[in-house]
C-alpha positions as CSV (number, residue, x, y, z in Angstrom):
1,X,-11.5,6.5,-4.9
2,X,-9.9,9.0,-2.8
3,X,-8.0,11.6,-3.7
4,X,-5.5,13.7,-2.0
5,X,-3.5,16.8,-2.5
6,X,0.0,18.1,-0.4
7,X,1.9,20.3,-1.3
8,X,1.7,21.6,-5.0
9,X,4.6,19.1,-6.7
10,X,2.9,16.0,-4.5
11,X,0.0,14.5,-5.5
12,X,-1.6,11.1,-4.9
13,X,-5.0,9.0,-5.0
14,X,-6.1,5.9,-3.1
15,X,-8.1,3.3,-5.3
16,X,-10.1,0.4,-3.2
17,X,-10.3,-2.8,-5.0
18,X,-14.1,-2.5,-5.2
19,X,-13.4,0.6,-7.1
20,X,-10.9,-1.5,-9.5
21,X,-13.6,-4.0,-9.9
22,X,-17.2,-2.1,-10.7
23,X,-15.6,1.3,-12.3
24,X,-12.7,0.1,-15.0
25,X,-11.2,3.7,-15.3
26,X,-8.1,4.0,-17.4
27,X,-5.9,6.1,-14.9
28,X,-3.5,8.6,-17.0
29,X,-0.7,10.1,-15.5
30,X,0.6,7.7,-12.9
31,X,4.5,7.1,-12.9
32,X,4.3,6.1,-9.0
33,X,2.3,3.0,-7.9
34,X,2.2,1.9,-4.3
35,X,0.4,-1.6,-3.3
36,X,-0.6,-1.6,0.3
37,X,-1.3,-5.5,0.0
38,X,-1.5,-7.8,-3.4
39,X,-4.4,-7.0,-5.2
40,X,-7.0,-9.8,-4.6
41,X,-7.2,-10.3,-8.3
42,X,-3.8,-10.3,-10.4
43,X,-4.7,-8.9,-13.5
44,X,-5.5,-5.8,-11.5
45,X,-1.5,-6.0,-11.3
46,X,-0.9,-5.5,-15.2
47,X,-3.6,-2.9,-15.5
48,X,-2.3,-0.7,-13.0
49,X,1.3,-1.2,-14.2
50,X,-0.2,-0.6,-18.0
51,X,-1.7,3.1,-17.1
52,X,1.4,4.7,-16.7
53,X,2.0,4.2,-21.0
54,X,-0.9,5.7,-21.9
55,X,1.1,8.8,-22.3
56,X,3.0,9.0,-25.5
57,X,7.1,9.4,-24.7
58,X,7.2,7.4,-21.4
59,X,10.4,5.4,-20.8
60,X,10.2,2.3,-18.7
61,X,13.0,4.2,-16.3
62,X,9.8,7.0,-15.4
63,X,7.9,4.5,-13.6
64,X,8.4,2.8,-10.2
65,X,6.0,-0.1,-8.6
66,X,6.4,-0.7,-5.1
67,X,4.5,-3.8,-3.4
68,X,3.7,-4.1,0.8
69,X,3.2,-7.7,1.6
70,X,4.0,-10.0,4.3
71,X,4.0,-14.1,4.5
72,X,0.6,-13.8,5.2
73,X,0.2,-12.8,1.5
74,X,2.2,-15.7,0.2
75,X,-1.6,-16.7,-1.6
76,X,-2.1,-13.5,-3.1
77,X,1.8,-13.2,-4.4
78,X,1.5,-16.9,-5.8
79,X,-1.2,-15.8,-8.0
80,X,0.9,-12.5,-9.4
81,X,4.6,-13.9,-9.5
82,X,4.0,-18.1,-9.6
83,X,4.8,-20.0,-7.0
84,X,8.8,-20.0,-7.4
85,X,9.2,-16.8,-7.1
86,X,6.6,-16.4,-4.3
87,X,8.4,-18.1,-2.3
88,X,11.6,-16.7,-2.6
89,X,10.2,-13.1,-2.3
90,X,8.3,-14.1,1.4
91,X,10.8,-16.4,2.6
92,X,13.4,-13.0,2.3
93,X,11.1,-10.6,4.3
């Protein structure tokens, strides 16, 4: 894990999926998540998007997901979204 530190209000941390996979941390505080790339495992996907209600009194509106992925993740997106939807979301790109 990395962590970084701008400007007081901006504040973020890089997690590498080997991190995800040996350490299991329960990450409280998140409202902003940013995939560089599908995780290789997709129920990495819920656990990272389940950190951010750990907090009591956050709304749904708080938090904001953002994926990077290209056709060449088509494999990777299949596994998160199915196969419909996979297709749809790298044949737009």
């Amino acid at each position: 894990m990395l962590s970084f530190t701008n400007p007081p209000a901006i504040h973020f941390s890089r997690f590498l999926d080997p991190f995800a996979t040996f350490r299991r941390y329960k990450i409280r505080g998140i409202r902003n998540l940013i995939f560089y790339g599908p995780p290789d495992h997709p129920q990495f996907f819920s656990e990272f998007l389940s950190f951010p209600f750990l907090d009591d009194g956050v709304d749904a509106s708080d938090v904001t997901c953002r994926v990077l992925y290209s056709k060449y993740d088509f494999l990777a997106m299949d596994r998160i979204v199915g196969t419909k939807e996979a297709v749809a979301m790298v044949s737009a790109t």
